[in-house]
N, C-alpha and C positions, 0 to 999 in steps of 0.2 A: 470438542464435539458439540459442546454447547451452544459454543460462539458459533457453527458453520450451523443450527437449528435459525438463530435470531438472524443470520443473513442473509438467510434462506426466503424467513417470510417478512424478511425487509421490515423488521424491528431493533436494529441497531440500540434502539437507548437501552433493552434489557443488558444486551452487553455494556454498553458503556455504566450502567450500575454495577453488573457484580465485577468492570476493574477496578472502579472508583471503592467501592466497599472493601475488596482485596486491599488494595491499596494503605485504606486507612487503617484497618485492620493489624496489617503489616507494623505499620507505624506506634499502632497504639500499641502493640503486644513487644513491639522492640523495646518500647520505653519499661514499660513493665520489668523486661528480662533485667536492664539494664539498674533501672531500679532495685531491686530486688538482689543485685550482682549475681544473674545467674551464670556469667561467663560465656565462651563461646557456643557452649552446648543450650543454653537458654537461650540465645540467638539465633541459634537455628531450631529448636521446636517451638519457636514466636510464628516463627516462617512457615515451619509444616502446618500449624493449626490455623495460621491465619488463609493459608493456600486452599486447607481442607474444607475449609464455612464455605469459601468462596465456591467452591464445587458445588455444596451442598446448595448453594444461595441458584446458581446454574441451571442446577436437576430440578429444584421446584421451581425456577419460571417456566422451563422448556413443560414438565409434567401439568403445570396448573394452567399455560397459555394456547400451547400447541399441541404435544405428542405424548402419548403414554410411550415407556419404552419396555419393550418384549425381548424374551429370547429365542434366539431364530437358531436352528440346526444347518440353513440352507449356505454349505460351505462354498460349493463354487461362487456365488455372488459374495461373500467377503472375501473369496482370491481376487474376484474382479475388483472392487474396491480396494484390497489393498498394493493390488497390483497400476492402479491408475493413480493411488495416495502415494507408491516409493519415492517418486523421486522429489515430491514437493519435501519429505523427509531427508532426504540426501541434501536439497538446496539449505535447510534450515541447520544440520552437522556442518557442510563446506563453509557457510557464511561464517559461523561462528568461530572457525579455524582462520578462517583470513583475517578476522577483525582482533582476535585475541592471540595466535601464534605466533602474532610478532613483538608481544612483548617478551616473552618466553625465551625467543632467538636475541633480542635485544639484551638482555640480563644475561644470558649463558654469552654469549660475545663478549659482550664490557666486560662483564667482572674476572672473563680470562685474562685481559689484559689490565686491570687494575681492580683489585678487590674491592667493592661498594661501588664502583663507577655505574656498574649495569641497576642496583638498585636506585643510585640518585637519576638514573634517566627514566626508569621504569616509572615513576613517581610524574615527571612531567609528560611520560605520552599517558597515562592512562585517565587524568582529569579530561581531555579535550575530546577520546573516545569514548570514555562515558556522555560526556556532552554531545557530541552528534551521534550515537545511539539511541538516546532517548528523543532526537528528533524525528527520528523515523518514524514515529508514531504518525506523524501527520501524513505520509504517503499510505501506511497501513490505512487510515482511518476514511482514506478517500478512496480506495481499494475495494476498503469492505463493503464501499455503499454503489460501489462499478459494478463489480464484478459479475452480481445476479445478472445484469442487464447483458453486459458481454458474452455471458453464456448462453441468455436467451436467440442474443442477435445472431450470435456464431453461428449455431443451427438454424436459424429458422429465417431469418432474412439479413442474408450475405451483404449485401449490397448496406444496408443502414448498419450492419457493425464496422463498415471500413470508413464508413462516416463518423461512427462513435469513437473509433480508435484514432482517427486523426485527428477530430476536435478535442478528446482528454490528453493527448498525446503533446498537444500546443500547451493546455494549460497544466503538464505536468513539469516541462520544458521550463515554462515562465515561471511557474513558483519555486524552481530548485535553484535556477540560474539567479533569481533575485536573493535567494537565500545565500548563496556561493558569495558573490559579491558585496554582501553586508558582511559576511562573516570574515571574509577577508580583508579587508578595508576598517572596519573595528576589530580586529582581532586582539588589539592591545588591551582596549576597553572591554570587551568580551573576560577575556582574560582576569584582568584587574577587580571585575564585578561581581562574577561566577565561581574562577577559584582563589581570587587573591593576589596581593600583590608580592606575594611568596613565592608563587609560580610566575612570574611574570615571565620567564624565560617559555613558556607554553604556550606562548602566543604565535612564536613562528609554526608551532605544528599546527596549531589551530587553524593557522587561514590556510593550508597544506588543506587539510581536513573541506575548509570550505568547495573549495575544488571538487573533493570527494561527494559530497551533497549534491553533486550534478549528474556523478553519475547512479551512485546507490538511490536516487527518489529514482530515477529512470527505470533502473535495472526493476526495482519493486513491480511500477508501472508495466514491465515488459514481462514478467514472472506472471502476471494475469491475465494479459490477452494472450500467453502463448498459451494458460491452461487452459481458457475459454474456448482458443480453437484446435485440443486436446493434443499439444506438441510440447508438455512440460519438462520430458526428458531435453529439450533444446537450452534450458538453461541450468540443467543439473550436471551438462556438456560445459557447457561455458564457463561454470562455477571452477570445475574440475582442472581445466585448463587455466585460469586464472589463477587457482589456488598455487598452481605447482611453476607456473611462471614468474609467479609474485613471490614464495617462498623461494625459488631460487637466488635471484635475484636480491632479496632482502638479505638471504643467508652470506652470498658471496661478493655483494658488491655495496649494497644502498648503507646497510648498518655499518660498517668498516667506513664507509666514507663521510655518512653522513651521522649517525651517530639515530639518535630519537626521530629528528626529523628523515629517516632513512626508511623506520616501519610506515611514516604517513604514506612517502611516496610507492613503496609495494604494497599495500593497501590499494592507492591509485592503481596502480599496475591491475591488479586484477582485477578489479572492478570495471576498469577502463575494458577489458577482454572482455570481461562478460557483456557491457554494454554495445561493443561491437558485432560479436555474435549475434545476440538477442534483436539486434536492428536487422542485420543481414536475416534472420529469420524472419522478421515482419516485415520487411520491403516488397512482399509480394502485395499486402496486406493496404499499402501507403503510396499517393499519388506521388511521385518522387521528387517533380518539378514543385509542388507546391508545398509540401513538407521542406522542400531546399528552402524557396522565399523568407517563409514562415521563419525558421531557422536562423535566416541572416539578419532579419528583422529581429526578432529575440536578441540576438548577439549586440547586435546595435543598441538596445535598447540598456541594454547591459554596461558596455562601454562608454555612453554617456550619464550612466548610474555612477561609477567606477570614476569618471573622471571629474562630476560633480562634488561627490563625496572626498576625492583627494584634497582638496581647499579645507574641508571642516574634520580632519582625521585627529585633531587637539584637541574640541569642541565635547561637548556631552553626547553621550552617545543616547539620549533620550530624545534629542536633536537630529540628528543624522541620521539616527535610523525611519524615523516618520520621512525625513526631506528624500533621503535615497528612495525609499518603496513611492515617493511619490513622485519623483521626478522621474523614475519607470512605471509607472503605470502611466503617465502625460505622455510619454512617450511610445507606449504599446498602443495608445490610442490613435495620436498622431499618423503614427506609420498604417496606421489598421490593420495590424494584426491579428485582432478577431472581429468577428460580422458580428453584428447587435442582434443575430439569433443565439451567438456564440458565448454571447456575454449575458444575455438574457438567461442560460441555460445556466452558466456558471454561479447567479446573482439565485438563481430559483435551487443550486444545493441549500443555501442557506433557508434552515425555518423563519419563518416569518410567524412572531401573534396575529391572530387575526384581524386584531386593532392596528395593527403595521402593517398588513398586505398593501396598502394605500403606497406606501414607497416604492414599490418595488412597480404601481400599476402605473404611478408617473413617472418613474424612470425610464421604463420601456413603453411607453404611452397603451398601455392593455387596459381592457373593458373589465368589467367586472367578473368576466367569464374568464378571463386567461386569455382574450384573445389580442392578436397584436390589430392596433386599432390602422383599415385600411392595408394589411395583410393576411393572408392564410395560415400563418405560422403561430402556432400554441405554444401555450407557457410548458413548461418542461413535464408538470405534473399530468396537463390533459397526454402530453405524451407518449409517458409511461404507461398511463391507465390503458392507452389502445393496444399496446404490446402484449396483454393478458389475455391469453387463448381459454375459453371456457370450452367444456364438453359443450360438443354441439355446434359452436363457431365453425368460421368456414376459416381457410389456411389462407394467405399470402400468395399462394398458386393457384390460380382461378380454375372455379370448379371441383379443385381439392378439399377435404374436411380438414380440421386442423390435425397437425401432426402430434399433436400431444392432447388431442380430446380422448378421453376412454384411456389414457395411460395412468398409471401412478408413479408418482417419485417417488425414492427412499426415506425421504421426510415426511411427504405424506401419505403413505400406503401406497405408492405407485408402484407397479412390477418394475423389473432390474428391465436396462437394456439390455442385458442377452434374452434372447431369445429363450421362452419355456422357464426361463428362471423368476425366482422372487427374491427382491431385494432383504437381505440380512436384519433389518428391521419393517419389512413389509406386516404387512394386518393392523400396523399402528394407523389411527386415526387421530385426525386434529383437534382438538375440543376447543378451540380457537379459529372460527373463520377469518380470513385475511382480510382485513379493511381494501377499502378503494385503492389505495396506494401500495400497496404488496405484490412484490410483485412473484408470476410464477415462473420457471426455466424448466426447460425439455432436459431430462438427461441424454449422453451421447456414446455411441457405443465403441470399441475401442478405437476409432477411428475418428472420435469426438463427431460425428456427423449423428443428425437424425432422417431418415429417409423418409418426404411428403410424398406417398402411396397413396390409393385413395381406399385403398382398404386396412390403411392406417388404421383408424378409429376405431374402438372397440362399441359394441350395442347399436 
């Protein structure tokens, strides 16, 4: 609840401190247990107290930065909320079933037919899913800092969120597909460095797994703009079908044949579904001709990644891996795969000190102001800032006042979208105004839309 307060008003580093804190916490209190020999049960209330600071650490940034929190009686608007929250809850139960139930299937298989067999396999898939697990963070962490924006667009100007979804949608493309093909191409080295030359036999599930990186950063990607344009049930749909295709399948065909390497490939399976879905739902969303180009270019770039890297697969992988991401990026340029508004936009996620903003103004030849020097086109930041509707502004629809002047959100004391309702923590106010760069989003009614009326506006 915390972390949807800090992304709210587009303060990301408070969350990145209390997982960082959690984290260490974690860490320090494990050693303790361990120390100490408190056994398993010391290991796990390491875990409950270090989880529990972290909340605490949570509830006093949100109360001291942004919002005091109330209790609200107003039960219809928490059905509404938690009736538009189910199925992001159902995506986050299925996922965890498809990534984890096939070790379960894998162990109760083998070890019917040779006792210990399903535990020494169970041993080599579950080092590589722990390892692309925890990469996921990276598509999470570009999510968190998307998504306000996407929500903004979705409602309020249609037209610049199918611009915003096709240009994240390239660079969510190019960094999974570079990732796929590193991880596959080293997967020995991966392997040999990560978990040891013990597990070396984990290295064919590993680059199985890199595959998988192509499609789970996508699918993440596509879990956000289907919420942003309030159609989340379309991959709680997808999840569900995948799961039960993919557990077929692994139950009666992939593990019996293939043994460890059998749960990678039903993994793929169902992820591969959902990513299918999930596009078929956003195709309305996506120029088709140009997303196709874009795509094959990607691909390309990819396959002379893939067949540079076959020459240096001996070689250190401290080596290969710098030469691979640079021989695709030479390559993503070449082909021009993204426009230098596109790249300018991607180059301005990254903070710059203020003593370094200089790189980034010769890079993209910009003035001191953000501006591109002998174009119309602003740095990403002046961007954002115009996207921020104040009481009072005028809407995107000429002659209109804005659609969300005179409203409150549920973060900031704004009333519920239904209609006569107030949101379940309404009357809270911010004791933190939002810097320049914060940004705000219209909530959207069950239909995820907001309607520009012109007797919108409240006062």
């Amino acid at each position: 609840m915390f972390t949807a307060v800090f992304r709210a008003y587009q303060q990301m580093q408070y969350q990145a401190f209390t997982v960082i804190f959690g984290q260490a916490l974690i860490v320090l209190f494990t050693f303790v247990a361990i120390g100490l020999d408190w056994g398993l049960a010391g290991l796990f209330g390491a875990r409950l107290v270090a989880n529990l600071l972290r909340l605490v650490a949570g509830w006093y940034l949100s109360r001291r930065r942004f919002i005091r929190e109330a209790v609200s009686t107003d039960w219809r608007s928490m059905w509404y909320l938690l009736k538009e929250s189910f199925p992001l809850g159902i995506n986050m139960f299925v996922r965890r079933f498809i990534w984890r139930g096939g070790i379960v299937m894998l162990t109760t298989i083998l070890n019917a037919q040779a006792p210990g067999q399903g535990d020494l396999a169970a041993g080599l898939l579950y080092g590589p899913i722990r390892l692309v697990e925890q990469m996921r963070i990276v598509p999470a962490a570009l999510i968190g800092a998307i998504l306000p924006v996407f929500a903004q667009q979705a409602r309020l100007q249609p037209q610049k969120f199918r611009k915003t979804l096709a240009q994240s949608l390239k660079l969510f493309i190019a960094i999974s597909l570079l990732l796929a093909v590193l991880m596959t191409t080293l997967a020995q080295q991966i392997t040999d460095l990560v978990l040891g030359r013990g597990l070396a036999g984990a290295s064919a599930i590993l680059a199985v797994f890199g595959w998988i990186i192509l499609f789970t950063f996508s699918n993440q990607f596509y879990e956000a703009a289907l919420l942003a344009v309030g159609r989340q049930w379309v991959v709680a749909i997808g999840l569900g079908i995948g799961f039960a295709l993919g557990a077929a399948a692994t139950w009666f065909y992939l593990v019996p044949m293939f043994a460890a390497v059998g749960v990678a490939y039903g993994i793929m399976l169902s992820e591969g579904v959902v990513f299918v879905i999930s596009t078929i739902a956003l195709l309305p969303y996506l120029d088709k001709r140009e997303m196709g180009l874009v795509t094959l270019k990607i691909a390309l770039a990819g396959a002379m990644t893939g067949a540079s890297l076959s020459f240096f697969q001996h070689g250190s992988m401290f080596f290969t891996a710098p030469l691979g991401a640079l021989v695709y990026i030479v390559t993503l340029l070449v082909l021009r795969t993204f426009s230098p508004q596109e790249l300018e936009a991607a180059v301005a996620m990254v903070t710059f000190h203020k003593r370094l903003r200089w790189i980034r103004r010769r890079l993209f030849k910009l003035d001191a102001q953000g501006m591109m020097q002998g174009g119309e086109v602003r740095d990403q930041g002046s961007e954002i800032r115009d996207q921020v509707f104040v009481e009072g502004e005028q809407s995107p629809v000429s002659g209109l006042q804005s659609p969300v002047s005179g409203l409150r959100s549920p973060i900031s004391g704004l009333r519920s979208p239904i209609s006569g309702l107030r949101s379940p923590i309404s009357g809270l106010r911010p004791r933190h105004r939002p810097g320049r760069g914060d940004l705000g989003f219209a909530q959207s009614d069950d239909r995820g839309r907001v309607a520009a009326e012109p007797g919108a506006a409240g006062g």
